[in-house]
N, C-alpha and C positions, 0 to 999 in steps of 0.2 A: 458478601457474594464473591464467588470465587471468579478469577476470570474464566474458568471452562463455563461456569453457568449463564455468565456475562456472553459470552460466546454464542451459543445457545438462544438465552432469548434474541438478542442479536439478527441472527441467521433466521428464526422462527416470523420475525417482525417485518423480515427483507422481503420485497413486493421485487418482482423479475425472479430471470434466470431459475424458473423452481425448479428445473430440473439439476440443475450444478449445487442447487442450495441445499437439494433434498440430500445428494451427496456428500456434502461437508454436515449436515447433519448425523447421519448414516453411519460416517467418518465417528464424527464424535462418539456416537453411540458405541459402537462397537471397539474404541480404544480410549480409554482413561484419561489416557498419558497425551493426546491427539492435539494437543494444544505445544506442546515443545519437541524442539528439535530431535531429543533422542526416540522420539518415536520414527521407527526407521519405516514403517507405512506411508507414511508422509505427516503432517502437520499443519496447522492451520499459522500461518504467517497476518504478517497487518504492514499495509505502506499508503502510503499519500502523495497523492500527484502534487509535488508546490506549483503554483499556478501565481501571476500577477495579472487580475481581469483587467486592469484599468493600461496594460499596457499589450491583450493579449496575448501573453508568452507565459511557457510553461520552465521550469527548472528542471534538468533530469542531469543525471549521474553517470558517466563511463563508471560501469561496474569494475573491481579492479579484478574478480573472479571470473566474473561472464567476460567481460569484453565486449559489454552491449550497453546502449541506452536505456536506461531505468529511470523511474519511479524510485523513489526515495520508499524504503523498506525493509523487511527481515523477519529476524524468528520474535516471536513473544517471550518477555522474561520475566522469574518469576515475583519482579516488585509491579509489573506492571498489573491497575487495577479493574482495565476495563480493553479492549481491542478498540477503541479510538484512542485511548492512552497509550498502549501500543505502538498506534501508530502515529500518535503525533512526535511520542518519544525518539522513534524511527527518523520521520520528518526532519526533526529539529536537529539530531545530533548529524546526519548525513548531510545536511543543507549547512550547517552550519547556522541559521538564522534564529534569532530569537523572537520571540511573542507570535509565532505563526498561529493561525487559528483554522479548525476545522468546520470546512462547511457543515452546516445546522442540518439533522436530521442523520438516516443510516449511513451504511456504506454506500460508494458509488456505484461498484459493480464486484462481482466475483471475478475470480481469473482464476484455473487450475492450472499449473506449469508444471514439467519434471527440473530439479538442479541436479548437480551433480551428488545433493547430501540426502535428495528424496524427492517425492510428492512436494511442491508447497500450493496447503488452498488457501491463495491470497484473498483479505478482506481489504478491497479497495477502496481507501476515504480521499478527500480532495483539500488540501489546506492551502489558506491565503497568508501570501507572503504579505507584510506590513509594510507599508510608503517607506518607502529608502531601504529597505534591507538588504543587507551584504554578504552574499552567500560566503563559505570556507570551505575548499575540501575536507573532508576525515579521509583516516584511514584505510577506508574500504572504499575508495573511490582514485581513478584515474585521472579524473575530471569533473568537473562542473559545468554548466553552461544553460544560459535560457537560448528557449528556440521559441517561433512564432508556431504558432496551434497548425499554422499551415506547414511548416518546417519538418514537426513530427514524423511523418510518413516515411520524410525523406532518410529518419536518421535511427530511430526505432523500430520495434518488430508491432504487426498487428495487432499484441493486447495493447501494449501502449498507445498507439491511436485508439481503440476502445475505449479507453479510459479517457482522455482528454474530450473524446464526442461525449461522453456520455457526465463528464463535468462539464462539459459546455452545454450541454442541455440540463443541466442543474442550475447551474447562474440565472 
């Protein structure tokens, strides 16, 4: 299975958002290519909130492009073989952390944003950080830091609290 197919059932499977869902379907349909970056319509992205339930605090990113609070995430590439592989890929190499695991079941939520390289329709998953893990920055990152679930609002823009409500109503 290819990942645009993987994509597809995916998004077909997703229970919310039908109206944003129908559109990254839609999306698909009507562009091939919908799944990578050089589709200049926009593209279907994959990221993961890292999250530590046991101390509630979420891990997010100074983006070093945006200059905003993030979610660990990006474009799909072409060894990846599923959009939670995607996004754990995403996850792992931006966190720095190894053996992170993604919460069981779909995505979290959808998110449609513009960047500055296009469209991205984000597939939001939620991965748990493992007892002792020790974030790293990468290279696409200004920063690292855990904030408290209540902290979020203070320091991100309102997908990003979406996304942490709607993982905290997954746990």
């Amino acid at each position: 299975m290819t990942l645009y197919d993987d994509a597809v059932l995916v998004l077909k499977a997703y229970e919310g958002q039908e109206g944003l869902c129908q559109t990254y379907l839609d999306h698909l349909a009507a562009h091939p290519d919908g799944m990578w970056k050089s589709c200049a319509a926009g593209h279907i992205t994959a990221s993961a909130l890292v999250i530590d339930p046991e101390r509630g605090r979420v891990l997010l990113t100074l983006h070093k492009k945006l200059r905003m609070w993030l979610q660990m995430g990006g474009h799909c590439e072409p060894e990846d073989t599923s959009l939670r592989a995607a996004a754990l890929r995403e996850a792992t190499e931006e966190s720095g952390i190894a053996g992170l695991t993604l919460l069981p079941g779909g995505p979290v939520r959808l998110d449609r944003h513009h960047t500055p390289c296009a469209w991205h329709l984000d597939v939001q998953y939620a991965a748990v950080a493992p007892d002792g893990a020790v974030e790293a920055i990468s290279d696409e990152s200004l920063d690292l830091r855990w904030f408290a679930y209540d902290e979020v609002a203070d320091v991100a823009d309102e997908s990003v609290g979406r996304l942490v409500e709607a993982t905290r109503a997954r746990l």
